[in-house]
N, C-alpha and C positions, 0 to 999 in steps of 0.2 A: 504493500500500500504506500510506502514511504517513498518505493521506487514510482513507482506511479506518481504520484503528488509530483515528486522532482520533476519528471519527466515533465507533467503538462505546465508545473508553472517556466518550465526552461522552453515549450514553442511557445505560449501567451509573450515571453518577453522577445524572442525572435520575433513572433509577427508585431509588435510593438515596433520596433528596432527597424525594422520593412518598410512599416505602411508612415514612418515620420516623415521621409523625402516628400512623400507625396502629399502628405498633407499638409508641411510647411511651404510645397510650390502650392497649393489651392486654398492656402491662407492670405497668399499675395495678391496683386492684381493680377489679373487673366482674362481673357479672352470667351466673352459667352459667345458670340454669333459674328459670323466674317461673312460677309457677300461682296460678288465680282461684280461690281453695275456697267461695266466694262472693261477693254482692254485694260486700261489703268488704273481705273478708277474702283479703290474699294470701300468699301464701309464695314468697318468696326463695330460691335457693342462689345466696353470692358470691364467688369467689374473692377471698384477702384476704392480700396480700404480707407482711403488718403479721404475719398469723398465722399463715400458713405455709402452710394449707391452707384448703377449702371450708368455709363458715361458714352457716346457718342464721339468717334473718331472718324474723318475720312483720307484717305491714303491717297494719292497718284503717284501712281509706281512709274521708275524709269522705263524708258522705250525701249531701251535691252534689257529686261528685267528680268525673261522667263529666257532671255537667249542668254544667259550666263548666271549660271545658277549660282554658281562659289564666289561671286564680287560684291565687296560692300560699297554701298552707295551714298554718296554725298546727300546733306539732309538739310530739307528749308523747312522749317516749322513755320505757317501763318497761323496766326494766332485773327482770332474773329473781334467784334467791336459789342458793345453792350445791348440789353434789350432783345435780341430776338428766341424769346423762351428756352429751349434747349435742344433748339436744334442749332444754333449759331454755328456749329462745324461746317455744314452745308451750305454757310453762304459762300465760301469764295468760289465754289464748285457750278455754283445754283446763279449766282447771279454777275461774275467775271470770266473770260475767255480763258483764264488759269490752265487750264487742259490744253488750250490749243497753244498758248504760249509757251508751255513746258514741252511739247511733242520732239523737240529735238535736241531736248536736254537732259542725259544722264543723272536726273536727279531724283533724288524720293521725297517729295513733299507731303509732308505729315499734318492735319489740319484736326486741332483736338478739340471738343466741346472746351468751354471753360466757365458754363452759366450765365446768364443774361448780367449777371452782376457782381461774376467772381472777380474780378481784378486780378487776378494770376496773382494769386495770395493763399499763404496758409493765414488764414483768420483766426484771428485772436480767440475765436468762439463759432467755430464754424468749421466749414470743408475745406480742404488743403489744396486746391489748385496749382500750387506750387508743387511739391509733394509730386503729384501725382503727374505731372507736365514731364518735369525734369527728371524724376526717379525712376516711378512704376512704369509710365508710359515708353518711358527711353528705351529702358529692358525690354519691353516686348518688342519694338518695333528694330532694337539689336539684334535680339534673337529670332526673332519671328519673319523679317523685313529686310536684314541683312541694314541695317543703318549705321554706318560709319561714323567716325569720331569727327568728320571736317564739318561742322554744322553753321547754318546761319537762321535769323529768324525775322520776321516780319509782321506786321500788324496795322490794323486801323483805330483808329480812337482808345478804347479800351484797349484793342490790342496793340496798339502802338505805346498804349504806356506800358504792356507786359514784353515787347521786346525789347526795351530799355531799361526793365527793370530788371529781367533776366539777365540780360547781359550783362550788366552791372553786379547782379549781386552774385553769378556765379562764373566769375574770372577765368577764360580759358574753353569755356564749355562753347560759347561761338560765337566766330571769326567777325560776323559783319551783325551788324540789327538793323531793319530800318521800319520808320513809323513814319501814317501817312495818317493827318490829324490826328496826331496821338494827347492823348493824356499826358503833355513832358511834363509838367513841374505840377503833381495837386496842391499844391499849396501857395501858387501864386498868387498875390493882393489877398494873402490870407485866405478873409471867408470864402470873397469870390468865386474860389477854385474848391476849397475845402468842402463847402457848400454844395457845389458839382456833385461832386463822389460822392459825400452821406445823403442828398437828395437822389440819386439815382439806385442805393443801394437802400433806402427807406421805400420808394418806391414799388418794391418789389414784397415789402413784406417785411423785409430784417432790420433788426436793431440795427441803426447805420454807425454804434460803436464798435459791432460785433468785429467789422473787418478791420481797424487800426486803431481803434479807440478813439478816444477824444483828441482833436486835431495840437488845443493847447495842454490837457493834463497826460498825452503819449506821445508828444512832439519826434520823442526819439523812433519811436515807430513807424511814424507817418517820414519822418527822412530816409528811414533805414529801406523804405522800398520808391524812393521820390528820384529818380533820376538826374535832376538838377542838384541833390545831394551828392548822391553817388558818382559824379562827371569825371571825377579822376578814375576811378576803377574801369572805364568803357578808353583806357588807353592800351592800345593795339589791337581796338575793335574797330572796323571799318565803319562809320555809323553813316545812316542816309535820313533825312528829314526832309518832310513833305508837309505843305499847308497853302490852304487858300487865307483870307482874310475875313472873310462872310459875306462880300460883294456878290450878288449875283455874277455870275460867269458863262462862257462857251458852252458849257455843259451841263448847263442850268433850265427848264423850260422855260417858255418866256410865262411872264407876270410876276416872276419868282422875287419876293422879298430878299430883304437882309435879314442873314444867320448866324444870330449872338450867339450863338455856338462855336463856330468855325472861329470867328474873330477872339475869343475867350482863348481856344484852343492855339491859335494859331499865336498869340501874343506869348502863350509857353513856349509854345517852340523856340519861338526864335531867342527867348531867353536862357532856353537849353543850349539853344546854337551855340552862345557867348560863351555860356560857361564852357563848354567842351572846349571850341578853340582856347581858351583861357587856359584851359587843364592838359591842353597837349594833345589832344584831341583828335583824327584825323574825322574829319565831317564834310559831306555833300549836302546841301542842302538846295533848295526848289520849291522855295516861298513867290508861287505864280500868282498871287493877286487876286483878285476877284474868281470864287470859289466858294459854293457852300459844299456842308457838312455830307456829302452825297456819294452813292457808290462809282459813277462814273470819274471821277476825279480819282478814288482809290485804283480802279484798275489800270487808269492812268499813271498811277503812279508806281506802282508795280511792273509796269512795261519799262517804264526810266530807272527803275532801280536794278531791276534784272540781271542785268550785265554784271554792274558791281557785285551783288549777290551770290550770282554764280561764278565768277574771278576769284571771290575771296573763298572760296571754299572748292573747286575745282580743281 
């Protein structure tokens, strides 16, 4: 009996000892559902511990992708802009030429949900965007994707303030950023800008201290992801800034008002601009003038940054 006993508490601790690989990869983020919506174009659902729940990614794989199975591929992250529920992965796919622009460029562009009002932030009290952008999401799409270390990233409004902020706060991880009305400085003329971000992220439901706290009693927090803070750490990053000023523009329909938005937005930027050249900075910038806050002007601006983008990491 005593042999016995040994015997079964010695396979309980084998299969113990077995089944931990697998269940500490299925305690991480993974992969529920992959589909081909085409030649290049894939879509993701991932589970993401960082976030709490399923997350929304869309892929455009390089043109060589399936014809060279063993090559890791250069990687552009575009990061989405605020407001559009959770599907915001499928706007650059949905609503810019991005597929047809990429068609003869070896690259894997990576486009991740990040919530209507994440800020590509782990939150003080909330879901990790950050987290799971840079960490969880990386690893699958290393191993899963074949995604290479030469990375660059991109973004509109929101997301232009997360691939500045990215950039910035993690040195080394990629080559060039560029933002096209982005969110550069939230804390510009103070409330002004302050103001922005906790009404856009009250908007939706949440504490608007939840994401960085109070602008004057967590000052250090609100710097520690503010781009125009961080402008020295974004040296040997290739940076590209884009903005109109809120003037109606070319690309505008006609009757089209002036856009306290763009002009807000666009008065960061070019404060970003300084500071960077200040800070050593190497910076393009394409402050075209009369432009609202609109996706035609972003795709535009993705065509002009392009090059740079794909240079710095090619």
């Amino acid at each position: 009996m005593r042999l016995k006993g040994f015997l079964l508490a010695l396979v309980l601790v084998f299969s113990t000892v077995l089944t931990l690989p697998a269940a500490a990869e299925r305690a991480g983020a993974y992969i529920v559902s992959r589909q081909r919506l085409d030649d290049r174009l894939v879509e993701l659902t991932v589970h993401s511990p960082a976030v709490g729940h399923d997350v929304g990614v869309r892929l455009l794989l390089p043109p060589d992708y399936d014809r060279t199975p063993h090559k890791r591929w250069p990687t552009l992250y575009l990061l989405h802009g605020c407001c559009d529920g959770d599907t915001g992965y499928r706007s650059w796919t949905d609503k810019t030429d991005v597929e047809e622009l990429s068609a003869r460029t070896n690259v894997l562009i990576v486009m991740p949900e990040a919530g209507p009002t994440g800020f590509y932030s782990d939150w003080l009290d909330g879901p990790a965007w950050e987290t799971f952008h840079l960490t969880e999401l990386r690893r699958i799409v290393e191993r899963e994707y074949r995604s290479g270390s030469h990375r660059a990233v991109a973004g509109l409004s929101m997301g232009g303030f997360g691939a500045l902020s990215y950039a910035a706060r993690h040195p080394g991880f990629f080559r060039a950023a560029a933002s096209y009305s982005g969110v550069a400085h939230p804390t510009y003329q103070g409330a002004r800008s302050t103001d922005l971000v906790l009404g856009i992220v009250s908007a939706y439901g949440h504490d608007p201290f939840a994401l960085w706290g109070d602008p004057v009693a967590d000052a250090r927090v609100w710097a520690a992801h503010n781009p125009y803070e961080l402008a020295r750490k974004l040296r040997g990053v290739k940076v590209y800034l884009s903005t109109g000023n809120g003037d109606p523009g070319p690309l505008d329909p006609p009757g089209a008002g002036h856009d306290g938005l763009e002009e807000l937005l666009g008065e960061q930027t070019v404060a970003v601009a300084d500071r960077l050249r200040d800070k050593g900075v190497s910076v393009r910038t394409d402050f075209y003038g009369p432009g609202r806050h609109a996706w035609p002007y972003w795709e535009r601006a993705l065509h002009r940054s392009f090059p740079m983008l794909m240079n710095s990491i090619m």
